[in-house]
C-alpha positions in Angstrom: 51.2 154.8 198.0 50.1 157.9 200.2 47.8 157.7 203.2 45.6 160.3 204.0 43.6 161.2 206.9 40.0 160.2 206.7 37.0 161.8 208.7 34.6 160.0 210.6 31.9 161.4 209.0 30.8 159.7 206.2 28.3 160.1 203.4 25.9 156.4 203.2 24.3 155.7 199.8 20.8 154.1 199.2 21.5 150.9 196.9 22.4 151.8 193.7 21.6 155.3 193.8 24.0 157.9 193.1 22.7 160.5 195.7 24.1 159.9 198.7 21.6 160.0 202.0 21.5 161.8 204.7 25.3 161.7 206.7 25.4 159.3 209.5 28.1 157.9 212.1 28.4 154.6 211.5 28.4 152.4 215.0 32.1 151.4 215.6 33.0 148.7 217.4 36.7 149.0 218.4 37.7 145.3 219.0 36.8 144.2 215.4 39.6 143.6 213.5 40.7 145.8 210.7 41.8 145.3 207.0 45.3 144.8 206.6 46.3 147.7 204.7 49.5 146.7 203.8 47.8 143.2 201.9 45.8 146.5 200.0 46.4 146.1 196.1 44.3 147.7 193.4 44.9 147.2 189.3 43.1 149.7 187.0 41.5 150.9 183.6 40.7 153.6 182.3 37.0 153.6 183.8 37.8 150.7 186.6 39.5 150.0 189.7 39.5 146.7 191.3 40.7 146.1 194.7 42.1 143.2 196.4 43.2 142.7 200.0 43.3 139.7 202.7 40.6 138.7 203.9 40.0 138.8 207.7 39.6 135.5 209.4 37.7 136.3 212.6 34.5 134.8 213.5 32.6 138.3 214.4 33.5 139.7 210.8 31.0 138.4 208.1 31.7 141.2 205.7 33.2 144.6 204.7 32.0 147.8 203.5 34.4 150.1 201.0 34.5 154.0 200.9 35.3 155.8 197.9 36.2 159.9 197.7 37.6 162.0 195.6 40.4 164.3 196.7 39.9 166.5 193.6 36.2 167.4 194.6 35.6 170.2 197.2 33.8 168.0 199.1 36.0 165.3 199.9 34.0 163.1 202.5 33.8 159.6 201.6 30.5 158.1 200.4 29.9 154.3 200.8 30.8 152.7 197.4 30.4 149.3 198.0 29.5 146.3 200.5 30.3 142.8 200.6 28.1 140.4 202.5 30.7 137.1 202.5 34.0 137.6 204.7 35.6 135.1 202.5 35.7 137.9 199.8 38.9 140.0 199.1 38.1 141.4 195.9 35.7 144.2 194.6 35.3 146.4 191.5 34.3 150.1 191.2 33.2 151.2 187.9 32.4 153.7 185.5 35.1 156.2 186.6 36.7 158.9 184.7 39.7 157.9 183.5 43.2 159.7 185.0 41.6 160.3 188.1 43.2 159.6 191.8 40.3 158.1 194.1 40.7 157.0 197.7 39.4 154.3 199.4 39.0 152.7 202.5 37.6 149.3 204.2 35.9 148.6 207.5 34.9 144.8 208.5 31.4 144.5 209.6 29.7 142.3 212.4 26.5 140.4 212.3 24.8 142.8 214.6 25.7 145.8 211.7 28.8 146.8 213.8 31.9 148.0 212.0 35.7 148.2 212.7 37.5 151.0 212.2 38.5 152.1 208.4 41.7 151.6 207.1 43.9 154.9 206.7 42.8 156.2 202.8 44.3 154.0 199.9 45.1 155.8 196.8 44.4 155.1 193.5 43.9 156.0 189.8 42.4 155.2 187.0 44.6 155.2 183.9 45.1 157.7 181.3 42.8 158.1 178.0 43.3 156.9 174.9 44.5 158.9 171.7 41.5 159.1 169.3 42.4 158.5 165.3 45.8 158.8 163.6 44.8 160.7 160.5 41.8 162.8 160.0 41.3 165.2 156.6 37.9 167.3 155.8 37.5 167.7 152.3 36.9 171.7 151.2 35.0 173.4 148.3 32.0 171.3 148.7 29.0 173.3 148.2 27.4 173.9 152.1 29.4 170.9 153.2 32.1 169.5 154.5 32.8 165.9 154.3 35.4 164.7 157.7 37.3 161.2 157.1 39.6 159.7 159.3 41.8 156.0 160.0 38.9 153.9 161.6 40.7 153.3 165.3 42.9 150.3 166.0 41.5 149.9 169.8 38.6 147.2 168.7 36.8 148.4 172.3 36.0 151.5 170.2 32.1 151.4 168.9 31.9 155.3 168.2 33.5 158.7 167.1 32.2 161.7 167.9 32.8 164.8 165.7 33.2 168.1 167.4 33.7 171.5 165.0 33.9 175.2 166.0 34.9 178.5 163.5 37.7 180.8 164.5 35.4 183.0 166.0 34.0 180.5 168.6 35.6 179.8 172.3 34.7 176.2 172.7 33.9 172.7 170.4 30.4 172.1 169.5 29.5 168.0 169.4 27.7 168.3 165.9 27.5 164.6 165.2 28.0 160.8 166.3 29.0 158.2 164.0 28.6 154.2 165.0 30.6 151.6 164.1 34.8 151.2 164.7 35.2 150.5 160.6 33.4 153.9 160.2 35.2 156.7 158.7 33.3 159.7 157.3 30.7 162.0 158.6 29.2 164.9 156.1 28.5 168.2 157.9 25.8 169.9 156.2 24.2 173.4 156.0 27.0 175.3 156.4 27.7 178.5 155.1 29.2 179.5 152.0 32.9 180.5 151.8 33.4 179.9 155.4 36.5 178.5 157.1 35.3 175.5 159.5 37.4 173.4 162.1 36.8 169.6 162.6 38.4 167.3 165.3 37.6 163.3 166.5 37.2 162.2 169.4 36.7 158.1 170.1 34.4 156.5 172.8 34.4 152.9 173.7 31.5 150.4 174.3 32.0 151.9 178.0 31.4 155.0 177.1 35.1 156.1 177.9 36.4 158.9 175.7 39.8 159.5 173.5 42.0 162.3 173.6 40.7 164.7 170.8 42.5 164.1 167.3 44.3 166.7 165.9 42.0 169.6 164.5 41.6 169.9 160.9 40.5 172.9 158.6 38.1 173.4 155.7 36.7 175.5 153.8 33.1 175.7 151.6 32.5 176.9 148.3 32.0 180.6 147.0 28.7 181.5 145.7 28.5 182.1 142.0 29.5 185.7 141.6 26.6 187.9 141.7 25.2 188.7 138.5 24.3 192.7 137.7 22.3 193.3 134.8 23.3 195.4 131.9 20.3 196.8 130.8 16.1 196.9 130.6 14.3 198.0 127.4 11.8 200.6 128.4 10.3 201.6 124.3 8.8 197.7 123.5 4.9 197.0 123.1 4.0 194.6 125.8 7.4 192.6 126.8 10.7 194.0 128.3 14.1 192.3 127.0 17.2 192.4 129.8 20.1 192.0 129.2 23.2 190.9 131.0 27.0 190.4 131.0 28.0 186.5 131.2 30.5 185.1 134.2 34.2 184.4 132.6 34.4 181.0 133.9 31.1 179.9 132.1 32.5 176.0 133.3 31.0 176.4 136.8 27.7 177.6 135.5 24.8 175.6 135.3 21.9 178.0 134.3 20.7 181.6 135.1 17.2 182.4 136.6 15.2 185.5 136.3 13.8 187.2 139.5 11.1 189.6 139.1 9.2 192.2 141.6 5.7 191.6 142.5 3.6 193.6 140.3 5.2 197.0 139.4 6.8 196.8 143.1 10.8 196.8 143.7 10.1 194.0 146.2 8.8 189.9 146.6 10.9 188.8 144.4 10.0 185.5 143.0 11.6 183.4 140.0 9.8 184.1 136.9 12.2 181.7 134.6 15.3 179.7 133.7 17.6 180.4 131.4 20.5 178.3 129.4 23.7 179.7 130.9 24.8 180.2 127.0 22.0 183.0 127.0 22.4 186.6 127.8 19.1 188.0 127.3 15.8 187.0 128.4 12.1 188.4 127.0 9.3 189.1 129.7 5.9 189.4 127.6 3.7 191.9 129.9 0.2 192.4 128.9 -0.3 195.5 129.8 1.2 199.4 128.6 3.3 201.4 130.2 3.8 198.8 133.3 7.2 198.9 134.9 8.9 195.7 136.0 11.9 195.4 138.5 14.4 192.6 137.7 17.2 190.8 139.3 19.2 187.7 137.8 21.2 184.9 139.5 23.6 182.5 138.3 23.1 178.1 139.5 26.1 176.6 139.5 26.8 173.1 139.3 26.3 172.2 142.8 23.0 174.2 142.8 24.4 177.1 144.3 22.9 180.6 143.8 24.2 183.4 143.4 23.4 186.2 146.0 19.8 188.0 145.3 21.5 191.1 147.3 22.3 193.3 143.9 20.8 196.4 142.7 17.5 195.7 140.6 17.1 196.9 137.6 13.9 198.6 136.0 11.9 198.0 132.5 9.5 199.4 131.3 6.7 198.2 128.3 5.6 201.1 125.4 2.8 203.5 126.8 -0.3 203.5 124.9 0.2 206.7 122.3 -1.9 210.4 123.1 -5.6 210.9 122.3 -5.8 213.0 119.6 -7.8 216.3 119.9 -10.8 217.6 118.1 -10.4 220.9 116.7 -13.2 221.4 114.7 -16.8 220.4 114.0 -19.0 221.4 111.3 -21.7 220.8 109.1 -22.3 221.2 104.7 -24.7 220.8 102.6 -25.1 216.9 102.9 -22.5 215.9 105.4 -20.7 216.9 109.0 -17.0 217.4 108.7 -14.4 216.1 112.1 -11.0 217.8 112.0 -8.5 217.1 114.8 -5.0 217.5 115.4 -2.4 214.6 116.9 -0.5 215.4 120.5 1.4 212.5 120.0 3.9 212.0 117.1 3.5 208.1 117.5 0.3 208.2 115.7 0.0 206.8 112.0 -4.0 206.1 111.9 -7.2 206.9 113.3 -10.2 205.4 114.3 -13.4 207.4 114.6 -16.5 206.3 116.6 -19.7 208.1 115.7 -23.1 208.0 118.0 -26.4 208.8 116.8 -28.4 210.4 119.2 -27.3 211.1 123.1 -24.6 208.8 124.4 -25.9 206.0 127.0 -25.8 202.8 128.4 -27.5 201.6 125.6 -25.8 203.6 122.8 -24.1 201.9 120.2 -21.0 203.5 118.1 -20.0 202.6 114.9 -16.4 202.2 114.8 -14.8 204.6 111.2 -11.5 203.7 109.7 -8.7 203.2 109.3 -8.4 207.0 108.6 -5.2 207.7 107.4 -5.9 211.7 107.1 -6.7 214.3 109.8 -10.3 214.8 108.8 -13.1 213.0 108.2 -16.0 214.0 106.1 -19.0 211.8 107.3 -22.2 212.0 104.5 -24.5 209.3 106.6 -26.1 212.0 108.4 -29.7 212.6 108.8 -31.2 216.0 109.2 -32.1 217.0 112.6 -30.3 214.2 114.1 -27.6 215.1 116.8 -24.0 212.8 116.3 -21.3 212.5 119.0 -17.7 211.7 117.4 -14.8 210.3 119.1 -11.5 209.8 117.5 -8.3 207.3 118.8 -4.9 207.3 117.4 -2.7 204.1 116.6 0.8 204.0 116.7 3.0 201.4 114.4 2.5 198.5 117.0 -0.9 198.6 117.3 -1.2 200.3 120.2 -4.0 202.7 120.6 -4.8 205.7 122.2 -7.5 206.5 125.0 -10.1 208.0 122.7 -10.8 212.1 122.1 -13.2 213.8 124.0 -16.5 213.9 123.1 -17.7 216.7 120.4 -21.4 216.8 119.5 -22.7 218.1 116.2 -26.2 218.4 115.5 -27.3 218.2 111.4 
């Protein structure tokens, strides 16, 4: 053992309280009897020390006090640890230590009156080493955002919980991400981790005393890839009302569950949202838009089979639904000898009939046209005329779909 010098100074604590008080002198008296420190024996743990000496048989001592410091600290003074109240006692425990740690102590005997002898020179001690944590730990890779950690529940039956500690390459230190109860436990699932990432896992064991293991070995894993990212082919831009894309299907169909269609908000190249699901044996999808000439912006993503999606981060692409044909124009408007004759050319070659709307009287609010066709000529030779009546004519164009034109300009023909 090594004896060190100890100062008279020494730091008093309140009860149970860990901060010491203010530092006092305690009153020495030099006749009272001391401590042999050669009958000084301690035995420890790994959070313990227990001391045992020979008890002073003197009728002035009715009990000791113990000092405890620690030569590692900076401040090294010694605080009072302990007190017995029976001179008859010659053992005493201090607990909750760190394990592997040197700790001095010393005893004074104490009088009736609160008088003490002088402290024994500075006993050393130490607490014993740590433990070693589990014998075998694996963490399961290519789980989708997860990594599952198992290990060899410990053989130490003082052991009531493991604590799992992980860090990535780039990090400096272990992060505590989890605490699992139980000695016969042996798995903890980490979740929300990123995809395709390379994580390290370690154990550490802690006993009903709260006294930890040596870290297990590290372990590595690593998650799941996304579903490649899906880039599509092609948008129809020539269709009435709907927009078909198209794209090229993953080789390894296997891992696919389903594909889902993203589309813009409104004719925007932005909020996203899913518009559809589609069977991953498909490579087409129809968007029926109820509207001409509307432009859509469309992304696709593959699920796989862990729910995994594949990244939205891809260039969109653009369709496009048929635009309503031209209006036609009228080119001519005249009158014979019982009818009024409409000529008008087409601007737009889309057009295969004609609709024309005739007015009686001035166009108003309250002016109701009469709806001609189909017309599948040019002209239009209209006999229901009334002389000295005034007629407005429009004419609208209609492509093979059905789609039809904005109607002509006015042209006003008086009989």
């Amino acid at each position: 053992m090594k004896y060190i010098f100890i100062s008279s100074l020494i730091v008093l604590f309140d009860g149970c309280s860990t901060k010491p008080s203010q530092a006092v002198k305690p009153k020495v008296d030099k006749t009272l009897p001391t401590v042999d420190l050669n009958s000084l024996k301690y035995i420890s743990s790994m959070s313990s020390i227990a001391l045992e000496w020979h008890p002073v048989n003197d009728p002035r001592v009715v009990g000791y006090n113990i000092y405890k410091a620690r030569p590692s600290k900076t401040n090294k003074k010694f605080i009072k640890a302990g007190k017995l109240k029976n001179k008859n006692s010659s053992h005493w425990s201090d607990k909750r230590l760190l394990p592997n740690t040197t700790y001095l102590y010393s005893i004074s005997t104490v009088s009736k009156d609160g008088y003490e002898s002088k402290s024994t020179l500075p006993f050393e001690t130490k607490t014993q080493k740590t433990f070693t944590s589990v014998p075998f730990v694996v963490a399961i890779s290519q789980l989708a955002g997860q990594t599952k950690v198992m290990w060899k529940p410990h053989i130490n039956e003082a052991v009531n919980y493991y604590i799992i500690q992980r860090k990535e390459k780039k990090d400096n230190s272990w992060q505590k991400i989890g605490e699992v109860e139980g000695r016969l436990s042996a798995e903890y699932i980490d979740t929300d981790l990123d995809s395709d990432t390379i994580y390290y896992y370690r154990v550490i064991s802690k006993t009903f005393d709260d006294i930890k293991s040596y870290p297990s070995k590290a372990v590595r894993s690593k998650t799941k890839k996304l579903p490649k990212a899906i880039k599509p082919l092609k948008a129809t831009t020539s269709l009435p009302r709907k927009i078909i894309i198209k794209w090229k299907k993953p080789k390894n169909l296997k891992t696919i569950q389903r594909y889902e269609i993203y589309r813009g908000f409104g004719n925007t190249n932005h909020l996203y949202s899913s518009i559809a699901k589609v069977s991953k044996d498909k490579d087409t999808y129809t968007d029926i838009v109820n509207s001409d000439g509307a432009t859509r912006f469309y992304k696709v993503v593959a699920i796989d089979n862990d729910n995994q999606q594949s990244t939205l981060d891809v260039p969109s692409l653009a369709g496009k639904t048929l635009s309503k044909p031209l209006p036609p124009v009228i080119t001519q408007a005249k009158t014979g000898g019982n009818f009024i004759q409409i000529e008008w050319k087409t601007v737009d070659k889309r057009a295969k009939y004609f609709y024309v709307y005739k007015t009686k009287g001035a166009i108003g609010f309250l002016s109701k046209p009469i709806k001609i066709g189909k017309i599948n000529s040019k002209i239009l030779r209209d006999k229901d005329v009334v002389s000295g009546e005034t007629y407005s004519y429009k004419v609208q164009a209609v492509d093979k779909y059905g789609l039809m034109s904005e109607k002509s300009i006015v042209t006003n023909v008086k009989y």
